[in-house]
Each structure stands twice: as C-alpha cells, then as structure tokens.
DSSP file (Angstrom, degrees, kcal/mol; ACC not computed):
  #  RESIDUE AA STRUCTURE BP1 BP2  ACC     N-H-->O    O-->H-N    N-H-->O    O-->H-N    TCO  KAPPA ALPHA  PHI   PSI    X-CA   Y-CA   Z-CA
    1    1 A X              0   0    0      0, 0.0     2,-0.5     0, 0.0    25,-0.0   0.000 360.0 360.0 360.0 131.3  -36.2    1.0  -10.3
    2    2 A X        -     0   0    0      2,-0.0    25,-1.8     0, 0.0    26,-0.3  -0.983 360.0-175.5-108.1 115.1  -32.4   -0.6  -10.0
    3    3 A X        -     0   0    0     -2,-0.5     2,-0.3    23,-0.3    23,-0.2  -0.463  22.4-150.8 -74.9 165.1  -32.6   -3.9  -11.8
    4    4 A X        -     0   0    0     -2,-0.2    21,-1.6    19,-0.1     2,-0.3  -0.918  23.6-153.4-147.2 148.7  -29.8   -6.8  -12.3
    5    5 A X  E     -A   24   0A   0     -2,-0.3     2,-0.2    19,-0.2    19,-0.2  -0.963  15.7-178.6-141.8 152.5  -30.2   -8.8  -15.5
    6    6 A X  E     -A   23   0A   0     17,-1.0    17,-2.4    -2,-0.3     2,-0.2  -0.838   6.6-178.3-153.1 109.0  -29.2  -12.5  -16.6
    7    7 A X  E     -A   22   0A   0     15,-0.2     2,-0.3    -2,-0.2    15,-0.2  -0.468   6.9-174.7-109.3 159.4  -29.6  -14.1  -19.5
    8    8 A X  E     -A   21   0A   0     13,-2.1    13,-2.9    -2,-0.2     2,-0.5  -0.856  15.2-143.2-155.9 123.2  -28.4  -18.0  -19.8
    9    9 A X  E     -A   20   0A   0     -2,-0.3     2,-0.4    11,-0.3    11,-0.2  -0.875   4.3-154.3 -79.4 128.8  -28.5  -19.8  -23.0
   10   10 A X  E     -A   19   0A   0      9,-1.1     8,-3.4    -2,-0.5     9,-0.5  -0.702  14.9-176.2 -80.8 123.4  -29.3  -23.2  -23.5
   11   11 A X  E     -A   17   0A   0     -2,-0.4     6,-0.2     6,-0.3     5,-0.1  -0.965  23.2-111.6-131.6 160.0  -27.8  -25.2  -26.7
   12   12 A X        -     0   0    0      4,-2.1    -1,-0.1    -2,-0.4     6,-0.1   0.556  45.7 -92.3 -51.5-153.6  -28.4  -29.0  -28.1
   13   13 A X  S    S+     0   0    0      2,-0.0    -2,-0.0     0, 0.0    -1,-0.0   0.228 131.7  64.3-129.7  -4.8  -26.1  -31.3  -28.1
   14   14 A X  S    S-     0   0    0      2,-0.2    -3,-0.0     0, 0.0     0, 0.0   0.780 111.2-121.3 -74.8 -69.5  -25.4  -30.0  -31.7
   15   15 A X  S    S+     0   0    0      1,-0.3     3,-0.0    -5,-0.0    -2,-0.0   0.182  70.7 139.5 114.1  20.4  -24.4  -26.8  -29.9
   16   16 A X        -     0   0    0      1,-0.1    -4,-2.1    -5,-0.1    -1,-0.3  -0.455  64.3 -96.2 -59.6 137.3  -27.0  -25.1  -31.9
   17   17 A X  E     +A   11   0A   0     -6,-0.2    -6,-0.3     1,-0.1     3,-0.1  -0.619  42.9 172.9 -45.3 118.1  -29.3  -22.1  -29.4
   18   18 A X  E     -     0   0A   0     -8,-3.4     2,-0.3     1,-0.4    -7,-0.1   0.739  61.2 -27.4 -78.7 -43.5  -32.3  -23.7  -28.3
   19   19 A X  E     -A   10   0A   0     -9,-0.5    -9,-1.1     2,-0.0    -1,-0.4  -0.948  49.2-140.8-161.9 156.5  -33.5  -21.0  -26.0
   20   20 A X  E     -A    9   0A   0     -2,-0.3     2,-0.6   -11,-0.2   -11,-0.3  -0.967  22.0-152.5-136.1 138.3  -32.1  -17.8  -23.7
   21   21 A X  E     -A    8   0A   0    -13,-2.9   -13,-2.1    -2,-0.4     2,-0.4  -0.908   7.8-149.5 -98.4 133.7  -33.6  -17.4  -20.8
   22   22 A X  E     -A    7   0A   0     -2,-0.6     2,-0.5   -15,-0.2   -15,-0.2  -0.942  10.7-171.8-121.7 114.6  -33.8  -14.1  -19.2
   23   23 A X  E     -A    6   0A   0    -17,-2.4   -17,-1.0    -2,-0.4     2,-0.4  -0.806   5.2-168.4-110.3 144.7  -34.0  -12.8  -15.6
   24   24 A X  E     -A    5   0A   0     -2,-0.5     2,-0.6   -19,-0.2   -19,-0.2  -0.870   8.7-161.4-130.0 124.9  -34.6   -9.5  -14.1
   25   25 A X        -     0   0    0    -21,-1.6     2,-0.8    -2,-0.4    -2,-0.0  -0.845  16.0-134.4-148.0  98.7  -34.0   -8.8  -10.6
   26   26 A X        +     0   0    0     -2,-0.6   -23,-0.3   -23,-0.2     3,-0.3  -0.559  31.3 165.7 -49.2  93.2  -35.4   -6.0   -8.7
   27   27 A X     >  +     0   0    0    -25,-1.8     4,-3.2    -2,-0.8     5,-0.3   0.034  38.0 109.0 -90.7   9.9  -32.7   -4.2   -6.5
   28   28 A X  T  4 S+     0   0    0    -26,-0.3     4,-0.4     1,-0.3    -1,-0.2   0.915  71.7  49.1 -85.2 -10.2  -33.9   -1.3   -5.6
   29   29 A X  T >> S+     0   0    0     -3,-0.3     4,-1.9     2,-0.2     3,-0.5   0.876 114.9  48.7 -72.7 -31.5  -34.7   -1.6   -2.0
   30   30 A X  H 3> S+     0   0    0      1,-0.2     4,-3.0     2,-0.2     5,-0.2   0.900 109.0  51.2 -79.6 -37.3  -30.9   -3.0   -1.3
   31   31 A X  H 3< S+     0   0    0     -4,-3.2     4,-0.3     2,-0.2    -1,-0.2   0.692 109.1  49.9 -85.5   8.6  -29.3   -0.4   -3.2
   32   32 A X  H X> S+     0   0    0     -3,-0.5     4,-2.9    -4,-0.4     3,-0.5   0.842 116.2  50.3 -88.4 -49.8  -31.5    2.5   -1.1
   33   33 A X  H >X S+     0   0    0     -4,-1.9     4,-3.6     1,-0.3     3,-0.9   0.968 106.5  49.2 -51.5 -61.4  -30.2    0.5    2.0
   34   34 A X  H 3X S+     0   0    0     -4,-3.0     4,-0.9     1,-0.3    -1,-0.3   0.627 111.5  45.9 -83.7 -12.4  -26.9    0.4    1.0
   35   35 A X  H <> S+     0   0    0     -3,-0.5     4,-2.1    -4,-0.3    -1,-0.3   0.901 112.4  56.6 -86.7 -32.8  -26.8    4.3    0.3
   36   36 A X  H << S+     0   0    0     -4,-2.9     5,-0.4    -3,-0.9     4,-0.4   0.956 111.8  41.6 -37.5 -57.3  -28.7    4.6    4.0
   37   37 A X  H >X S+     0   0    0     -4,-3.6     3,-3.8    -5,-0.3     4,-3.7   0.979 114.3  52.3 -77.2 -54.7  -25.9    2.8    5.6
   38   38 A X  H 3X S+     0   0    0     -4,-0.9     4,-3.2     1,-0.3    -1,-0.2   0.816 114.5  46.0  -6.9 -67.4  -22.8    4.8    3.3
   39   39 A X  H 3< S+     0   0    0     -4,-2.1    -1,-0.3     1,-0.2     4,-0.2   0.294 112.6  45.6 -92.5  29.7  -24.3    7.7    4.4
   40   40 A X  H <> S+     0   0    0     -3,-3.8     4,-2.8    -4,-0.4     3,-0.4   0.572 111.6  54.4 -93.7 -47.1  -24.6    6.6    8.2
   41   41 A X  H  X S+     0   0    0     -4,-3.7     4,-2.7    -5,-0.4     5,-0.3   0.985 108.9  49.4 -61.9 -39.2  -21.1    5.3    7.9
   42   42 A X  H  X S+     0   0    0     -4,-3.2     4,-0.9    -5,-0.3    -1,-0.2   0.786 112.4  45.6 -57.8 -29.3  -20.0    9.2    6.6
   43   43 A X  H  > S+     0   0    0     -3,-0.4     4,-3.6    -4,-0.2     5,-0.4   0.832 110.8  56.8 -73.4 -47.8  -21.9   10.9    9.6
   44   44 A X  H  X S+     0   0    0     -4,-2.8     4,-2.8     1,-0.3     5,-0.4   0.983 116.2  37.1 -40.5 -59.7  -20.1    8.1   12.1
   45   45 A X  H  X S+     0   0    0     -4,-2.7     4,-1.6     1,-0.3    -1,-0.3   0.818 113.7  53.5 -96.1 -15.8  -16.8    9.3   10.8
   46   46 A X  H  X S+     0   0    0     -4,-0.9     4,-2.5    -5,-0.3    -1,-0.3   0.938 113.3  46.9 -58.4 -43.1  -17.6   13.1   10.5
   47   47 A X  H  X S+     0   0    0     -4,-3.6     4,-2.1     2,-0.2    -2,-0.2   0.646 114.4  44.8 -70.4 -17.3  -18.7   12.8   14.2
   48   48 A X  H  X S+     0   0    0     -4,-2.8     4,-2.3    -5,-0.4     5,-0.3   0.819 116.2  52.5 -82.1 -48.0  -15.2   10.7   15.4
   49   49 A X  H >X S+     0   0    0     -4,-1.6     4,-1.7    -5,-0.4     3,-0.8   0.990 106.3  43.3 -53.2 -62.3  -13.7   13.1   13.4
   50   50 A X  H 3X S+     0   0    0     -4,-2.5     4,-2.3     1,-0.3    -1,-0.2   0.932 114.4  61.3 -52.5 -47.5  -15.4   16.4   15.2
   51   51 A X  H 3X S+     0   0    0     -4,-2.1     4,-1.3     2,-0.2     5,-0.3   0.756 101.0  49.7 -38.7 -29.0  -14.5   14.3   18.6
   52   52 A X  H XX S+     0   0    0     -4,-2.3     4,-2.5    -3,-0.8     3,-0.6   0.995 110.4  47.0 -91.1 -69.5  -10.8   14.3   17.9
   53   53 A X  H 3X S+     0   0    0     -4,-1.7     4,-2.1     1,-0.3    -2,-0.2   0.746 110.6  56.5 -47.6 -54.0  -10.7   17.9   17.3
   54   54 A X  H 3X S+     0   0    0     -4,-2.3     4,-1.3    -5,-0.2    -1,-0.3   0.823 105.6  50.1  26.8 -95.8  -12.7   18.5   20.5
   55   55 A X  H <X S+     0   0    0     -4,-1.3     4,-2.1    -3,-0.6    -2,-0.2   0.763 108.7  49.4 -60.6 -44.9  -10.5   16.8   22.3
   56   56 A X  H >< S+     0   0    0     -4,-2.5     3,-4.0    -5,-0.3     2,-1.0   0.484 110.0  51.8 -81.0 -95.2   -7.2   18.7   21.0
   57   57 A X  H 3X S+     0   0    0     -4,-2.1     4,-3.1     1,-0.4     5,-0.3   0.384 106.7  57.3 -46.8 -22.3   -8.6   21.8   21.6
   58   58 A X  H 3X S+     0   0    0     -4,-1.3     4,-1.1    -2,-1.0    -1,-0.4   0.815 108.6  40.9 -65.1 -45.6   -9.4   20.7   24.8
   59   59 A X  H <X S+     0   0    0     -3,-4.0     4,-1.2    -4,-2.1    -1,-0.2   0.823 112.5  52.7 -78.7 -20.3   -6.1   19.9   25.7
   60   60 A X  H >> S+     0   0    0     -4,-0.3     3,-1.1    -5,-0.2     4,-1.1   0.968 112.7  52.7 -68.3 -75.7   -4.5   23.2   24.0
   61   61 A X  H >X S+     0   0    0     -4,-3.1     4,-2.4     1,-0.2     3,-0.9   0.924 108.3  45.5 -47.2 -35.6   -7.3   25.0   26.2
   62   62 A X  H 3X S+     0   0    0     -4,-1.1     4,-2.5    -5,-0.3     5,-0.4   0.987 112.6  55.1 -79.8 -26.7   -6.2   23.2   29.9
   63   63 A X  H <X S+     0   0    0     -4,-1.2     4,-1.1    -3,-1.1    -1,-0.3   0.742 114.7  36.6 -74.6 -15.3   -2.4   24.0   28.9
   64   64 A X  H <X S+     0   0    0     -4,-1.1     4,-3.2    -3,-0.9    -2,-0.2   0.776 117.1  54.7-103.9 -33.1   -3.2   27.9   28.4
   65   65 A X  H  X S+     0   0    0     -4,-2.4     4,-1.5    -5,-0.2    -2,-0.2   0.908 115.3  40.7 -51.0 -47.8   -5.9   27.7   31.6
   66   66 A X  H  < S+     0   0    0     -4,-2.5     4,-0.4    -5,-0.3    -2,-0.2   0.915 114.0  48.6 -97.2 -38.8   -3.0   26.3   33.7
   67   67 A X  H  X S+     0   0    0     -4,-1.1     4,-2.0    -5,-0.4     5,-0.2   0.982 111.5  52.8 -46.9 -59.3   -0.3   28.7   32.3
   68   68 A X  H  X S+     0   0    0     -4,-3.2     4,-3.5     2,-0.2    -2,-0.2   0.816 109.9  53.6 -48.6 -34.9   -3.0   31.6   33.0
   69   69 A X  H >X S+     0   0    0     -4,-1.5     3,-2.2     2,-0.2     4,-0.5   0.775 106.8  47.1 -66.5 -95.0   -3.0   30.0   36.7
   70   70 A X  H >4 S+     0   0    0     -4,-0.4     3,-2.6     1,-0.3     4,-0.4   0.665 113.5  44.1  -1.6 -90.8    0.5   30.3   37.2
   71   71 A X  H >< S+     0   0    0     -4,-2.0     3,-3.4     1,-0.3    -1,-0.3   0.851 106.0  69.5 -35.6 -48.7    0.8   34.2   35.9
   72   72 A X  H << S+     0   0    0     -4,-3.5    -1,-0.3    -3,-2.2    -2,-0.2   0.679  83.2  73.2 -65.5 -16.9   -2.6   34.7   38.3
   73   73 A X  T << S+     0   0    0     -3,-2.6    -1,-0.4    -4,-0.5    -2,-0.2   0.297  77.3 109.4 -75.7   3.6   -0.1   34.1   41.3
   74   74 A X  S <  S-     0   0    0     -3,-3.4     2,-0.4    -4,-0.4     3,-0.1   0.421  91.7 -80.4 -45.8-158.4    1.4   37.7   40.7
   75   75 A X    >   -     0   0    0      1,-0.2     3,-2.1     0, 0.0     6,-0.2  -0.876  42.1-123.1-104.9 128.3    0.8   40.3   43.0
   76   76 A X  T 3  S+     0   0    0     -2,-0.4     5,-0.3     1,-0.2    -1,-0.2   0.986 119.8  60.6 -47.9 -67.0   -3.0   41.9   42.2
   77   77 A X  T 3  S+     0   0    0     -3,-0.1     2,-0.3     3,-0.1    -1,-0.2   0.612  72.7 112.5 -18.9 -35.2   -1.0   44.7   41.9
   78   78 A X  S X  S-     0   0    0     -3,-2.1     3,-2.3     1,-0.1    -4,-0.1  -0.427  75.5-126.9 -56.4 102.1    1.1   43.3   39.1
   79   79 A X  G >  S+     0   0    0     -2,-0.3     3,-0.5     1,-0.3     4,-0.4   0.687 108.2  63.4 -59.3 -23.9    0.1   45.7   35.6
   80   80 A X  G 3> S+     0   0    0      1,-0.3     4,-1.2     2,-0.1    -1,-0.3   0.417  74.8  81.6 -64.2  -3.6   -0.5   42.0   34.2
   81   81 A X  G <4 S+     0   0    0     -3,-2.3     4,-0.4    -5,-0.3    -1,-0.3   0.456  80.5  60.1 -87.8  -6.6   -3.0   41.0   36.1
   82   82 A X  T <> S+     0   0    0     -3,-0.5     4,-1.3     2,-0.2    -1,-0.2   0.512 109.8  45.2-149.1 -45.3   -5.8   42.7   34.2
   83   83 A X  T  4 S+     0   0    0     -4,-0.4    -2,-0.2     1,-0.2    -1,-0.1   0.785 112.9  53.1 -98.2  -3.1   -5.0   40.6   31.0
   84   84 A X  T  X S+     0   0    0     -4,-1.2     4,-2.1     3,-0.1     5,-0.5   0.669  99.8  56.2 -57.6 -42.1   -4.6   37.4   32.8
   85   85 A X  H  > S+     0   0    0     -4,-0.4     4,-2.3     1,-0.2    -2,-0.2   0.867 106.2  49.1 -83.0 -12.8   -7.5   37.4   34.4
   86   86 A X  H  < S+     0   0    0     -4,-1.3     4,-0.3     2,-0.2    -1,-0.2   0.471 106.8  60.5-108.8  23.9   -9.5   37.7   30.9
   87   87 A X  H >> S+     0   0    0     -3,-0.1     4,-2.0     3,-0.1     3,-1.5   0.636 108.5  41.1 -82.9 -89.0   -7.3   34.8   29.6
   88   88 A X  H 3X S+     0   0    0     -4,-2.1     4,-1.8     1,-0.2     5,-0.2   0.907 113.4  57.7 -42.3 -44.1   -8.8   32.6   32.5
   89   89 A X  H 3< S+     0   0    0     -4,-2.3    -1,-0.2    -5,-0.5    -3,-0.2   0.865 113.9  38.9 -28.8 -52.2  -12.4   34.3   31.7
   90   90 A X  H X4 S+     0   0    0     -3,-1.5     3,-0.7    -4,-0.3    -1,-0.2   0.870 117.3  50.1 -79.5 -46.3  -12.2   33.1   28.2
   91   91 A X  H 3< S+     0   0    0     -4,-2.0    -1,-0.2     1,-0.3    -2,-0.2   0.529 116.8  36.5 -73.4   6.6  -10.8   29.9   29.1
   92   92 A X  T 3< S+     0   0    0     -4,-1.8    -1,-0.3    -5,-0.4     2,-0.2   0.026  96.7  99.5-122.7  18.8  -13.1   28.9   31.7
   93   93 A X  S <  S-     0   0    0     -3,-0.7     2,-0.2    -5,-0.2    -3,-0.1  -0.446  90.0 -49.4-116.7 171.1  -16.2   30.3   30.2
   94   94 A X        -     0   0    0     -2,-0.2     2,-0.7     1,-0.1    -1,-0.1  -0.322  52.5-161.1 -61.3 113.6  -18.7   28.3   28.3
   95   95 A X        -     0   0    0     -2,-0.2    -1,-0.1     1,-0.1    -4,-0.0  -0.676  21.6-114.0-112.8 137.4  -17.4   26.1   25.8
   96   96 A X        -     0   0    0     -2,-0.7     2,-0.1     1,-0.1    -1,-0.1   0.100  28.2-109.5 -23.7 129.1  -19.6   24.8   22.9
   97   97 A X     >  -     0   0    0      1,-0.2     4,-1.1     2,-0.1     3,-0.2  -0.423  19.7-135.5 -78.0 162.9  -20.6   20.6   22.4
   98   98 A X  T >4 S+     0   0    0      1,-0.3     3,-2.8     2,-0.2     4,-0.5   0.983 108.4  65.2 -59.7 -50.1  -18.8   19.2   19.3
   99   99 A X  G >4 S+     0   0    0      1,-0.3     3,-1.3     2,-0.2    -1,-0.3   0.762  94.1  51.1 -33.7 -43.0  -22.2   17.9   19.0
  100  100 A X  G 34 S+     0   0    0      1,-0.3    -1,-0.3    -3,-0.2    -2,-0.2   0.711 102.1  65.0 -73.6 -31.6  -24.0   21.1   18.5
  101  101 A X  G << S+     0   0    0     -3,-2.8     2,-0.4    -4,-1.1    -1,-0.3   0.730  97.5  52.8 -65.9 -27.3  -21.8   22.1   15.9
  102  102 A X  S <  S-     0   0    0     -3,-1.3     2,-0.2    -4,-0.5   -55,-0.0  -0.867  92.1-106.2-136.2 144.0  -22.6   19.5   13.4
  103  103 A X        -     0   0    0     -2,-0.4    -2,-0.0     1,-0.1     2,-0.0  -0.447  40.9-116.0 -89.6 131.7  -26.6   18.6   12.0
  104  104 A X     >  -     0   0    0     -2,-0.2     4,-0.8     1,-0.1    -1,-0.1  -0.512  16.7-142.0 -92.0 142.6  -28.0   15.0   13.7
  105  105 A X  T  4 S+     0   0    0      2,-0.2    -1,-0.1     1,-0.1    -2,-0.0   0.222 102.2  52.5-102.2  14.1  -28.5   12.5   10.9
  106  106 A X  T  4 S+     0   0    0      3,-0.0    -1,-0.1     0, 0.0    -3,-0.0   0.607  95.4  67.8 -96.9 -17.4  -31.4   11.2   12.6
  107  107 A X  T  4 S+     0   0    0      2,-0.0    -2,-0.2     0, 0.0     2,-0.1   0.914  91.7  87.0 -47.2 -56.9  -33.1   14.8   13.0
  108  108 A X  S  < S-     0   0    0     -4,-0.8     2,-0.2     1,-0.1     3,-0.0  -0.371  73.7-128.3 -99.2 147.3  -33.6   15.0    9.2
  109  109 A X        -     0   0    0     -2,-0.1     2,-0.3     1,-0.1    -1,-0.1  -0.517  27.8-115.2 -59.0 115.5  -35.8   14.1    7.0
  110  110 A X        -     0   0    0     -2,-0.2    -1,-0.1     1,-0.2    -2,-0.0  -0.171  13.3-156.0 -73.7 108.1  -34.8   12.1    4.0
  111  111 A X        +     0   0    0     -2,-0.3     2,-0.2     2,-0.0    -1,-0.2   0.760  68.3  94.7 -75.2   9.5  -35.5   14.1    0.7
  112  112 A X              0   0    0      1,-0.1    -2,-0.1     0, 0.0     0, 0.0  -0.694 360.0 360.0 -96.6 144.4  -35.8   10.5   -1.5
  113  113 A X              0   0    0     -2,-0.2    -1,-0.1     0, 0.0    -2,-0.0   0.548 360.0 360.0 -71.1 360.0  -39.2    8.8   -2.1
C-alpha cells in the first residue's frame, strides 16, 4: 500500500495544542496508473524511435538499390555483373517490420499483483 499522510494541528486562542488531526490517504491505485502510463509512454518512444531508424535504413537501402540499377545497365557480359546482381538480390529481398523486431506492450502480461 502507497499512502500520503497529513497531520494539522489545532491551537486555542492561547496558542496552546488542542488536538492534531491525522489523515491517511490511500494512493496506491494512482501511483500503479502512473507507472502503467510511464511505461506506455517508454514503449511509445522506443517504437518512434525503431520508426526513425527504419526509415533511414530505408533510405540508405533505395540509394544502393538505385546505384545497383545503374551498374545493372552493363553489358551481361560485363565480369561485374555477377556481383551486381546479388547487391540488387539483397536489396530487394525481404526486409523485416521494425515492428517485429521489438516485444508489443500489449502482448504481455503484467508480472505486478
């Protein structure tokens, strides 16, 4: 249990203590929320993050695809041709989702009671 405590005193008119009053104030469900949504906000920015990288490599990949076109316009003949063409293979070939790389934060199961 996460509590919040508050005491308040009461004096006379003396200023003498009359009383303290004391409160205690259950928190725990707000501070479980508020680690829920932290660690939502940390998956958010792991997954912008994993986009961005994505996305450059993606653009690194279409400049080496379209260089590999260019060189593919030899002559078949051309002793280059052999290691061009498994440049385009690689670059054209299936590429992985960012997504798949990285664990879904709704898929799992929460090890806290």
């Amino acid at each position: 249990m996460t509590a919040v405590e508050t005491a308040i005193a009461d004096f006379d008119e003396a200023g003498e203590l009359v009383r303290i009053r004391g409160y205690l104030v259950d928190v725990t469900e707000r501070k479980r929320l508020e680690d829920q949504l932290r660690q939502s906000q940390k998956m958010e920015a792991i997954g912008r993050l994993a986009g961005g990288v994505a996305h450059d490599f993606n653009n690194i990949l279409m400049a080496i695809n379209g260089y590999a076109d260019i060189l593919a316009a030899h002559p078949r003949d051309d002793w280059r041709r052999a290691d061009v063409e498994e440049i385009r293979k690689a670059g054209t070939g299936p590429q992985p989702s960012p997504t798949s790389c990285w664990p879904s934060a709704a898929g799992r199961s929460s090890s806290r009671p």
